[in-house]
N, C-alpha and C positions, 0 to 999 in steps of 0.2 A: 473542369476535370484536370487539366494537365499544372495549374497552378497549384492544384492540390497535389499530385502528383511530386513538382518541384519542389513544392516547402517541406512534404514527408522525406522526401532524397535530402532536400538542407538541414534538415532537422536531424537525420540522421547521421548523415557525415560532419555537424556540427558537436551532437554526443561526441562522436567517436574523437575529434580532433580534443575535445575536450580534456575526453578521459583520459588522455595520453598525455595532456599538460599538466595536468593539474594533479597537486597530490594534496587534498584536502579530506575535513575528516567526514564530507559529507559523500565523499568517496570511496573511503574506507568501510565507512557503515554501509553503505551499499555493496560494496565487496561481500563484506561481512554476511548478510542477512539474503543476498539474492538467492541461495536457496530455497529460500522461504517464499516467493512470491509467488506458487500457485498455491499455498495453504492462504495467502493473503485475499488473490483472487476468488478462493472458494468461499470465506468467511466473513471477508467485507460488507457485502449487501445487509445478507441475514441482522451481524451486528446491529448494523447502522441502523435499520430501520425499525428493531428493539431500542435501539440507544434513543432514535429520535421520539419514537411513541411514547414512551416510558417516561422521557424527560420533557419535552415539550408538551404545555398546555396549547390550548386551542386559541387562550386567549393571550400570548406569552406577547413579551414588549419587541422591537424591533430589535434589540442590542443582543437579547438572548438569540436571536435567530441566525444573527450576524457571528456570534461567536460560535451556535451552532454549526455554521457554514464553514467557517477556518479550523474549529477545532476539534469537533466530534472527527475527524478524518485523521488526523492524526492521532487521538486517539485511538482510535479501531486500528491504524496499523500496528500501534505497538501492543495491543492486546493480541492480536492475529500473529507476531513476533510472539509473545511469550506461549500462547497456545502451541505454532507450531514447534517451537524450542523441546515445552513440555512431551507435545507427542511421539516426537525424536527421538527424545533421551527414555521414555517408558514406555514407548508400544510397536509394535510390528503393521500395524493397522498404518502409520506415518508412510511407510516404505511401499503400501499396497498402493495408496492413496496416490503418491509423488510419482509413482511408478522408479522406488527405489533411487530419487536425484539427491 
């Protein structure tokens, strides 16, 4: 417990020292888009587990499961980006949902 403890405190103060050096563009876009990450959290599962039914066979090869693994994830975040963007810009229901963030 207390190793876990230490590595979530280093992992934390490790972000933060980061964030403050570095001005990268994988930085930026996280700037960018952090509002969005409890429309991310709310939308991710449901996606994915459409995404993966829907596309994966029962009998599918190791390489697609492997790609499924790395890349359906990013996918779903940037669909959960464009969802939340969309519900932003055209609905009131966005603002109930985020509690207005």
């Amino acid at each position: 417990r207390v190793a876990q403890l230490v590595g979530i405190l280093f992992l934390w103060m490790a972000y933060d020292y980061y964030s403050t050096i570095s001005n990268t563009a994988i930085n930026a876009f996280l700037k960018k888009n952090r509002s969005y990450a409890f429309i991310i959290f709310l939308l991710h599962e449901p996606l994915l587990s459409i995404l993966k039914k829907v596309t994966i066979p029962a009998s599918a090869s190791d390489s697609l499961y492997l790609f499924a693994y790395f890349g359906y994830p990013l996918l779903i975040v940037f669909v959960c980006l464009i969802i939340g963007k969309y519900l932003k810009q055209n609905s009131k229901f966005y603002n109930i949902l985020t509690g207005n963030r």
